[in-house]
Every structure is written in C-alpha cells, then in structure tokens.
N, C-alpha and C positions, 0 to 999 in steps of 0.2 A: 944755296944758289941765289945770287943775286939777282933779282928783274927789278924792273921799273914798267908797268904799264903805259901806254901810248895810244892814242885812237887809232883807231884802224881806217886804213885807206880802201875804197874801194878795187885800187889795183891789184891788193894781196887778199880778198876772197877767196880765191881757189886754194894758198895757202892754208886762208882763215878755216875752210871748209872740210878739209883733210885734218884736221887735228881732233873734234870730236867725237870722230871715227877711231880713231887710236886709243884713249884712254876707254872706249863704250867695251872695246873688245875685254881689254884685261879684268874686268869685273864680269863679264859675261861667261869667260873663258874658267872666273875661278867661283864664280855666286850663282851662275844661272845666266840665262839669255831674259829678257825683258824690255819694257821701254827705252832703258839706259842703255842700252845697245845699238840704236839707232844709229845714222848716219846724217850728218847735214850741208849737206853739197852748196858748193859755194851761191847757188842760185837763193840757198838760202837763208845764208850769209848777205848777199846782195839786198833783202828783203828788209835783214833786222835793220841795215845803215840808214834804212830809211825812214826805221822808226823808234832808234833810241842810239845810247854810246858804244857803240863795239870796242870794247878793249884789249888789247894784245899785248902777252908779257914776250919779252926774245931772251934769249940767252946765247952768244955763240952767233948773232945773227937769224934765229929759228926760232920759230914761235912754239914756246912750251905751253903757255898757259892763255883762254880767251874770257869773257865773259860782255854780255850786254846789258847795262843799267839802262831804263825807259821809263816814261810816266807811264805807261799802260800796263794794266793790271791784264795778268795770268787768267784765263778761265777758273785754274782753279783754286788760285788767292780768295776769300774770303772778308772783304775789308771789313763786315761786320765782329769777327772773330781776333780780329787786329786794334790796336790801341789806336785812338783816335790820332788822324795828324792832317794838316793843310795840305801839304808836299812831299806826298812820298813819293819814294824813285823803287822802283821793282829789279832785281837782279836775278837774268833769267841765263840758259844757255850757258852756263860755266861749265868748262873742263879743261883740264891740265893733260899734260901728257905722262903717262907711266915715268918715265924715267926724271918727270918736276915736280914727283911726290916725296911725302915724308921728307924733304929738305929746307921747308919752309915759302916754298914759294908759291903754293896756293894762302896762306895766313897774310903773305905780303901783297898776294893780288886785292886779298878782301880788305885790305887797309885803305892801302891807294886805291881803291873804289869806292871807300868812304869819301874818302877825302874827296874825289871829282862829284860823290852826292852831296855831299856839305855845303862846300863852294859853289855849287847850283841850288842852294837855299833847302838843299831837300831834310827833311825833319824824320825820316823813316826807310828803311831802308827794307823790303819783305822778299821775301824768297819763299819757294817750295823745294824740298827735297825728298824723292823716293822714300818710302817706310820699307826698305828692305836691307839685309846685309850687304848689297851693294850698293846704297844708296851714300849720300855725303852727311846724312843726317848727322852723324858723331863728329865730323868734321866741324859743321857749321857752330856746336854745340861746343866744342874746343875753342870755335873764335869768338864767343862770348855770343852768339846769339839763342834767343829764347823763343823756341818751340812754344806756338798760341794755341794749334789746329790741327785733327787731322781728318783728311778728306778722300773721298775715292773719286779719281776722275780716270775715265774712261776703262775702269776695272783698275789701276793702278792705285795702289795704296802711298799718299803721301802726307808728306810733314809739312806746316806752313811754322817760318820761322821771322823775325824781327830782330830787329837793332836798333834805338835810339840815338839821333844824334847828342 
C-alpha cells in the first residue's frame, strides 16, 4: 500500500479522531482490553495540533495511518535512560488501521516521519511502546529502533525506544 504522510489540518480532526479507535479494538478483541484500547476523540486530536506535527497517511482518500512528532517529552520517556541529543522530536499517538497492517505502511509512515524530524534539525527520534503482546514493541524493533528502557507508568508496562538521525 502506497501512502505519503501530510500534516493534518484542523478541519479533518473528527476524521483524525475515529481512526485510533479502530486499530485499539483489533488488538483488544484478540490480546486483551488495556490502555491500547482507548479511544481519542477528535477534541483530542484538536489538542495534539497544537502542540506538535499531526501526521496522516490516506489511501483511497481515508486515512489509514496517523502519528504526532512534538519537542515535548512523554511523562513516561525517561531522557536520562536515552542517548544523549540537543533536538529530539518524541513520536507519540501512532496507529494505523487494521486493514494498513502488515502491508508496509506503518514502516513507510515511520520513514517519512524521519525525514519531517531530520529536516527540522531533530537528532533523536524516542517513543514508547506497550510491553504487552499487543503492544508495537516488535514492530518498532523491525524498523530499526533500539529499545533503551522499560518503565511502568500508571500500572502499564512499557518499552522506551530510539532512533538516531
């Protein structure tokens, strides 16, 4: 599947905000119900535009895939546990839709996400993923990133990962 990521407009929120409702079910449905099952309504989508890149892949017109790069650190990022850098960008709120999996097009969103961190001088790229079987951990760890930490934030067991530019 072909995408190209784009910033997201504030017009297509309610869009944005219905999509990681959908991928949270099919892992819930087949791993257990947990944090990753959440829902985040576009009011909350509204929030992230205003504090980092919203990105959206389409396919067909529809948005399969979203994620938001931001300078602000995750509560439960660890910059201590992370390789030293001037400018990191944090990629928070990634999900794809069931049916934009195992085709390639989350590996092509986390590329062109480099790139839009690169190009804005960013030298680090950090994320958290779920320590569960439904979690992206083995994904992340497919697109070359290296698990530094792991942390319990608010009874949830996660993985903090990295990328060098």
């Amino acid at each position: 599947m072909h995408v190209k990521l784009v910033a997201a407009t504030p017009g297509g929120t309610g869009e944005i905000g219905a999509l990681p409702d959908v991928p949270a079910r099919d892992p819930a449905r087949k791993k257990g119900a947990g944090r990753w099952s959440g829902q985040c309504p576009a009011k909350g989508v509204r929030f992230d535009l205003r504090y980092g890149n919203v990105e959206v892949a389409r396919h067909h017109g529809k948005i399969v895939a979203t994620l938001m790069l931001t300078t602000n650190k995750t509560r439960a990022i660890d910059r201590a546990d992370l390789t030293k850098a001037a400018r990191p960008r944090y990629l928070v709120n990634a999900a794809a839709a069931p049916g934009a999996r195992r085709c390639g097009t989350g590996r092509a969103c986390l590329q062109q996400a480099a790139d839009v961190a690169w190009r804005a001088s960013a030298d680090i790229i950090c994320l958290d993923a779920f320590d569960h079987p439904a979690g992206a951990g083995e994904f992340y760890r497919k697109c070359r990133y290296h698990a530094v930490d792991r942390v319990t934030d608010r009874k949830a067991r996660l993985i903090s990962f990295e990328v060098l530019a």
